[in-house]
C-alpha positions, 0 to 999 in steps of 0.5 A: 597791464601785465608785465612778462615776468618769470617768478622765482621762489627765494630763500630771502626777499631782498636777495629774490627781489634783485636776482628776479629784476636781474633775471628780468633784465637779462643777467643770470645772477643767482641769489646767493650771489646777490647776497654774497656781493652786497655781503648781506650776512651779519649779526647785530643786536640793537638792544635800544630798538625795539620791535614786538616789545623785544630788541632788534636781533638781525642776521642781516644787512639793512634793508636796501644795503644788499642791493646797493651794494651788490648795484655798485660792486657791478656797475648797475645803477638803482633808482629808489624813491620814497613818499609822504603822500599815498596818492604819489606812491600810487601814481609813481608805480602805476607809471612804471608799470605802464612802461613795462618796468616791474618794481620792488617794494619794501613793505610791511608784513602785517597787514600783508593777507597771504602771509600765515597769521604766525608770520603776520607781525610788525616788520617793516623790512619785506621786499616783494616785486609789483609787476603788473595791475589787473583792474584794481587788483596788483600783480605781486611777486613775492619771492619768498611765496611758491606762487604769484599772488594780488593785492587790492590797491587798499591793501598794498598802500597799507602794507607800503605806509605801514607804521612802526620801526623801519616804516618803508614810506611807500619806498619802492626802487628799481634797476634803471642802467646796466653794464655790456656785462656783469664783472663779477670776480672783483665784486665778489672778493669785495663782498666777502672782505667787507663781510669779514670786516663787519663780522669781526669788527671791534665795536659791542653790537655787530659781528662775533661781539655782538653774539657774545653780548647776546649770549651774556644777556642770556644769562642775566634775563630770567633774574633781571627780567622775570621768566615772561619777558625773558622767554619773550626776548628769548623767542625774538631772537628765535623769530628773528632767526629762523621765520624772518628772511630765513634768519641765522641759520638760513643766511649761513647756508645762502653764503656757503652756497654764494661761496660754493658758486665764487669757488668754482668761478674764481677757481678757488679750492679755499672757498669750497672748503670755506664753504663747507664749513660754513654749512656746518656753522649754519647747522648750529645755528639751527640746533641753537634756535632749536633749543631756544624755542624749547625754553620758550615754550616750556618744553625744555628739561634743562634746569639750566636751560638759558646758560646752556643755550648761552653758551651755544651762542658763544661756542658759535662766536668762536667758530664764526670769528676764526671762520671770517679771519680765515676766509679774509685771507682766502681772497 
């Protein structure tokens, strides 16, 4: 029992999960796309949800907003299902896949055995695609792997009841309509202002404001926490960013590339540049969580190392903030 379907390697799961369905369904739609249009990009800090004994840093939507969003901004519709019970889970996928119907999955990471045990830990927002079963073994695309892989039918229930923050309760969903055709110039003008909305919204926790929250606390975690915890809180923001669905960094190149790809279609010469500069935000990204990670793993020289690294998060606020009020009134 084994779909034909084409596995894609992708920058982030739930963006590759999508385009893949798509691709399989016909439609040519690239991940940036899909992360553009569902406007998937965002900062939010979550300080009363904790994961791995640190607060929620996330560098994007919730998992399944991307999809929905970018489903409604073209005229697709998405069925998503969730189970108390394993049995049921199994027998709903197993059915699908007998139709020749290829699913996504939100599941757990940890028990996940192809994963790298750096990368093995409790985050329950992956995606992945099952298409096909081989005895007891299933057929898995992840688009976040190079290749195909299986997991035992023991092994996957594990990874879809996983226990914790964002617990995926065998969750799995799957396009079921589809327009003549993808209109995709209006959706993508209504994903870029919604991303501008989140990111400069006025409330403490999401956008430019929630970075400056982060960056405030940075400040008061060695003297308010002790060094351990500090360094652990600090090292979460990190993994969040750069191991975890490409994080801050990885995301602000996916959406220069989404802007680059809406440019060229829209024939908008603002968004090209737009999109330049996005690149280079991105960039600082990465030199923030470089400098980061230094301080976590004592290697840094700096004797006041959490202030600088606070005040590159507030330098990269202020860039993000004239960025997405720039970009507003670009479309």
């Amino acid at each position: 029992m084994k779909i034909d379907f084409t596995h894609k390697q992708a920058a982030h799961c739930e963006n590759g999960v999508v385009s893949n369905l798509m691709r399989h369904n016909g439609f040519e739609v690239s991940e940036p796309m899909v992360f553009g249009i569902g406007a998937g990009l965002l900062f939010s800090y979550l300080p009363f949800i904790k994961v791995n004994h640190a607060p929620v840093f996330t560098y994007r939507a919730m998992p399944g907003l991307i999809f929905n969003r970018f489903a409604k901004r073209t005229g697709i519709k998405v069925k998503r299902e969730k189970f108390n019970s394993p049995m049921a889970a199994k027998a709903r996928l197993d059915e699908n896949l007998k139709k020749n119907n290829p699913v996504g999955l939100q599941v757990g990471v940890y028990n996940l055995p192809y994963f790298p045990d750096e990368y093995r830990f409790h985050f329950n927002a992956h995606n992945m695609v099952v298409y096909g079963k081989d005895g007891g073994n299933y057929l898995i695309s992840d688009p976040v792997m190079e290749s195909v892989t299986t997991l035992t039918e023991k092994e996957l229930e594990k990874v879809r009841f996983a226990k914790g923050a964002f617990a995926p309760k065998g969750h799995m969903y799957y396009p079921i309509e589809f327009p003549e055709a993808l209109e995709l110039e209006k959706a993508i003008v209504k994903g870029i202002k919604q991303t501008c909305r989140d990111m400069t919204a006025p409330v403490p926790i999401v956008g430019v404001k929630a970075m400056r929250w982060v960056a405030k606390n940075i400040r008061k975690w060695p003297d308010k926490l002790g060094t351990k915890k500090a360094n652990h809180y600090l090292g979460q923001i990190v993994r969040m960013q750069e191991e975890i669905g490409t994080g801050g960094g990885g995301f602000r190149y996916i959406y220069a590339a989404f802007l680059q790809e809406s440019g060229k279609l829209l024939n908008n010469d603002a968004l090209l540049e737009h999109s330049k500069e996005m690149t280079i935000i991105g960039d600082q990204w990465r030199d923030f969580a470089v400098d980061a990670s230094r301080i976590y793993k004592n290697r840094s020289s700096q004797t006041d190392a959490y202030n600088k690294v606070a005040t590159q998060l507030e330098a990269i606020a202020k860039k993000e903030e004239a960025f997405f009020k720039a970009l507003r009134k670009a479309v």
